[in-house]
N, C-alpha and C positions, 0 to 999 in steps of 0.2 A: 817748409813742409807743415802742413797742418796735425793740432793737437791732436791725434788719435782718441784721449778720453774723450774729448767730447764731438765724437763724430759717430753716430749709430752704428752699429754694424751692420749692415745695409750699406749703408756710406761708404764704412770702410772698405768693403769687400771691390767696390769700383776702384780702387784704388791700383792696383795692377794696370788698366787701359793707362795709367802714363800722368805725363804732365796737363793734361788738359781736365782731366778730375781734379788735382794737386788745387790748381789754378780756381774752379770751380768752388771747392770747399774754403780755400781761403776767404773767397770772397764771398762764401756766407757768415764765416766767421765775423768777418771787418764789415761787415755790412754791406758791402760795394757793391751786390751784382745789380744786373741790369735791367731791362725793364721786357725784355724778351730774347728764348732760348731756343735757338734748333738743336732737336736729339734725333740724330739721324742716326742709324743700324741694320743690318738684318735683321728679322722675324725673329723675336726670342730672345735677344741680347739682353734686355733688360731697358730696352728706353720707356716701358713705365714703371717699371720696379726704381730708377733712378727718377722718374719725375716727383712720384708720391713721397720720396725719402728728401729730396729739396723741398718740399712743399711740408713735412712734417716739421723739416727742421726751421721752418720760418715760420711755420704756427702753432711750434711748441713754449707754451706757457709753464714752463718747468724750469727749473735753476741751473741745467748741465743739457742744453738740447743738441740732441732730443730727445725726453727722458723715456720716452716710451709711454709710460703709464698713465701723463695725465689725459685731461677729458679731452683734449685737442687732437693729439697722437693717436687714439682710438680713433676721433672719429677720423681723420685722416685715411686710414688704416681701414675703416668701414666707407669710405666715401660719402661719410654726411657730415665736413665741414661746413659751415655755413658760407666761408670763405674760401673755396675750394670747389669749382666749379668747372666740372668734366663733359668734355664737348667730342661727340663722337658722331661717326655715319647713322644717317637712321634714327637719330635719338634728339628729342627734343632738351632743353638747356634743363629748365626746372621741373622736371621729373624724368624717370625713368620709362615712360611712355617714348613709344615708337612714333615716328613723324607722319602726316597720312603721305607726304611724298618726299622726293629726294630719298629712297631706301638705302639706298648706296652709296650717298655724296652726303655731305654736310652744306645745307644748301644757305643763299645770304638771311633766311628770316632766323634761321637756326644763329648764326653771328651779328645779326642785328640782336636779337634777346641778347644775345653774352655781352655785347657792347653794354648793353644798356644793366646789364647785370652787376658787371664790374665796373661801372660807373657810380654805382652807389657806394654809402660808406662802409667800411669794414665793420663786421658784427663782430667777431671776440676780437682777431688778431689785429695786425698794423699794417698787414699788405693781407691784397685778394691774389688769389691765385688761380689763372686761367689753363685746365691741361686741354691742349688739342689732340686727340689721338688722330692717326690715321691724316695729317693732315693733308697729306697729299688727295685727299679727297674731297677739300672744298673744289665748288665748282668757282667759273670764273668770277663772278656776281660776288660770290661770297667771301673769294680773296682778293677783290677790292676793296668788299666793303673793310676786313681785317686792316689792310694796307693802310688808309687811311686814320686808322686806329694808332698802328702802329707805327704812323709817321707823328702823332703828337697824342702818346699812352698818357692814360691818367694816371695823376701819382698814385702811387702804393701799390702797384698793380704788374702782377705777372705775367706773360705769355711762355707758356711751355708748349712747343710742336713738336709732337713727334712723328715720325716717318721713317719708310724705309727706302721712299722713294723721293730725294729732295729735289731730283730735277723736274719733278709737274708742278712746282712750286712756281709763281712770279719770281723771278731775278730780285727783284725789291722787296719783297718779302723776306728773301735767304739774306740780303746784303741789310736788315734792320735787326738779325737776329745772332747772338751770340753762338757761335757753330761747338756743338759735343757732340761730338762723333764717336759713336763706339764699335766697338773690333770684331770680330768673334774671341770666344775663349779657349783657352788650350784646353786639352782633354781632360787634361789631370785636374782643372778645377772643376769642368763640367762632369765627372767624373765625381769630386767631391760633391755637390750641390746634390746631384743625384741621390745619391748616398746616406744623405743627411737626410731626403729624403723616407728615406728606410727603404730604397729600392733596390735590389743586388742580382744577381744571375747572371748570368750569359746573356739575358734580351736586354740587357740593362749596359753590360758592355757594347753591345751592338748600338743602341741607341746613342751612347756615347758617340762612335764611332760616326755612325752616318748625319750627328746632328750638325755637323761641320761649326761646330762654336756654339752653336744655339742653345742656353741652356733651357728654353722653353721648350725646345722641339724635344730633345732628351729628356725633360719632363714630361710633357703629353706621353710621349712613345714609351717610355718605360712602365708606366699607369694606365694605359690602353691595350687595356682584353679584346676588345675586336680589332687594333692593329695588326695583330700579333694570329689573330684568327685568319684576320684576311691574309696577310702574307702567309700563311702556311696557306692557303688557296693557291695564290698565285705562284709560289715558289712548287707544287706538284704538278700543276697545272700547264705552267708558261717556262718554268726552268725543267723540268722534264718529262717534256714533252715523246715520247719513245721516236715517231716516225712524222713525216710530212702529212699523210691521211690522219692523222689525230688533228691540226690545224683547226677545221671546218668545224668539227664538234667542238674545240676548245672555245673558238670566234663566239659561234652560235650561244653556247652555255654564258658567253658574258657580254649579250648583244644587247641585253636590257640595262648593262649599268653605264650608261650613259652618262648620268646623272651624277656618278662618282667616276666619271674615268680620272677626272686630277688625280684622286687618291690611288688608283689603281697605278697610273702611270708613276707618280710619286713615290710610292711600295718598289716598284718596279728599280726606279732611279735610285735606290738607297740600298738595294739589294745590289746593284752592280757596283755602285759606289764602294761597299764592303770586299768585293774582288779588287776594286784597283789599291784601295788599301792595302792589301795583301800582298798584291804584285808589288807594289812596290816599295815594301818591309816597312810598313806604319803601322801594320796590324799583325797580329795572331794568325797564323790559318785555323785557330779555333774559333775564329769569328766566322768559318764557313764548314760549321760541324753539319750542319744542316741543308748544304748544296751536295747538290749529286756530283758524282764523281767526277763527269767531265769538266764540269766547272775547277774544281780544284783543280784536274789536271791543268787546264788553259791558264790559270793565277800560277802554279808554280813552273812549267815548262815553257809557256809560250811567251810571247811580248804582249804589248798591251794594246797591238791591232785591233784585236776580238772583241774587248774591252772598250774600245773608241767606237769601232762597231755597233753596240750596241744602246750605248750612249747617244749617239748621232740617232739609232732607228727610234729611242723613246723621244728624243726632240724633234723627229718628222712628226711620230704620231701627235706630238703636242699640237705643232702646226695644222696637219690634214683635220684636225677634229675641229678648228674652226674655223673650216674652210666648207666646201660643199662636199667632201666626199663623206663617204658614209660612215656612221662606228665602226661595221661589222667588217669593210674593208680594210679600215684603218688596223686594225686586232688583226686581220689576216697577215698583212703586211709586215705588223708589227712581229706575231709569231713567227713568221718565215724567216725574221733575218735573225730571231734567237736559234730558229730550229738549223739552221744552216751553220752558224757557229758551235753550238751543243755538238754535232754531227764531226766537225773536224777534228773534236778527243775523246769520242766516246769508243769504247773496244771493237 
């Protein structure tokens, strides 16, 4: 078990995901890690709050790393190590300037420069450190080019990928790369994190709740004044709805958000999420102070048919929206099979 005093608190706090942190921090302690890392997760977990906290603690110039304080650890912490070199979709290596193509991919001129970036000698520290975020989104070209990188790495030199998606990866990429995997968190810590934040409420509980581990998403959501705007939209809207003839006007009123149905549907899916929690005693029924009456009545009297119901109609809508049928259908359809359900426990 690794020395606690001298592992950040940052560091420490991974420590809960298990033997495979345990394992990790040892062997920065002992010097031994490897020459490339997959950090694969869910959205939120922290696989770059864990990449920049490895990456501190090997280019911290301080007596007890990683001290925090010295000029290493800042810049870390600001992202202007000089050795410390963040590779992301859309973005070019040495600056923060957008790419004129590849907007979405990390494309091979983008990992030809970092080849050739972390090929040079280290400016303060004794290793470079390469973070890929989002790696699932090099293109083919450019996880060749990697691959062969990473079949004979130059010394002193890191690769950190992170993703959440490890199987668009080449097979030989995942099989040259040290696997940390991380979890979701229980509540109670994403719950603390929160908190610490200085966030509290009831919206704050909630976010807990539907982050399902994520403490980024329980971040975001608990600090987001138009999350919290739009879902009081769509929970008067779309969860109470009075009659079938309201549908048409509801569709119509949200024909133009096209452009944000993810988030609308996503609202949507954390909103029922929060019922099936309910239903099935994970949660408060104060966590649906704010749903109309039929809903509670359906979480505490009925099974969780309605619940799968409705779950199933927001994963249709996922599909029809990038398929050929239309938004304003899809929202039709979509409303119908909430209005139908609403309808089996309203008075």
């Amino acid at each position: 078990m690794p020395d606690n005093e001298v592992i950040s608190p940052q560091l420490r706090d991974f420590l809960p995901q298990g033997a495979v942190i345990e394992g990790l921090l040892r062997t920065l302690q002992e010097g031994t890690w490897v020459h490339a890392y997959l950090i694969t997760g869910a959205e939120g977990v922290g696989k770059r709050t864990l990449a920049r906290e490895m990456a501190r603690y090997l280019l911290c110039t301080g007596e007890n790393r990683p001290c925090g304080v010295c000029e290493a650890c800042q810049q870390v912490l600001n992202d202007s190590h000089p050795d410390m070199i963040r590779v992301r979709p859309g973005y070019r290596v040495a600056s923060d300037l957008e790419t004129d193509r590849g907007k979405h991919d990390i494309i091979v001129d983008t990992i030809r420069e970092l080849i050739s970036r972390v090929s040079e000698h280290a400016y303060e520290g004794q290793v470079r450190i390469s973070i890929i975020e989002q790696s699932d989104r090099l293109n083919q070209a450019a996880q060749n080019a990697l691959l062969k990188t990473l079949e004979e790495p130059p010394d002193n030199v890191i690769f950190l990928l992170l993703t959440d998606t490890p199987s668009a990866l080449l097979p030989t990429i995942v099989s040259r790369c040290r696997h940390i995997a991380l979890h979701p968190w229980d509540d109670a810590k994403v719950e603390q994190v929160v908190k610490a934040y200085g966030y509290s409420g009831m919206k704050t509980v909630q976010a807990v709740h539907v982050a399902a581990g994520s403490i980024g998403k329980a971040l975001r959501m608990a600090g987001d004044d138009s999350y919290w705007e739009k879902r009081s939209q769509i929970m008067e809207q779309f969860m109470n709805l009075p009659d079938r003839s309201s549908i048409y006007g509801v569709a119509n009123k949200w024909k133009d958000a096209k452009d944000t149905a993810d988030e609308l549907l996503d609202i949507l899916e954390d909103m029922v999420r929060i019922m099936l929690l309910c239903h099935n005693g994970q949660g408060s029924m104060d966590l649906m102070s704010d749903f109309p009456e039929p809903w509670k009545r359906m979480v505490k009297e009925g099974d969780n048919t309605g619940i799968v119901h409705l779950l199933m109609g927001i994963q249709t809508a996922r599909a029809k929206r990038m398929s050929q049928v239309t938004w304003t259908a899809v929202l039709e359809r979509l409303l119908l099979d909430v209005m139908e359900e609403k309808a089996k426990w309203s008075v």
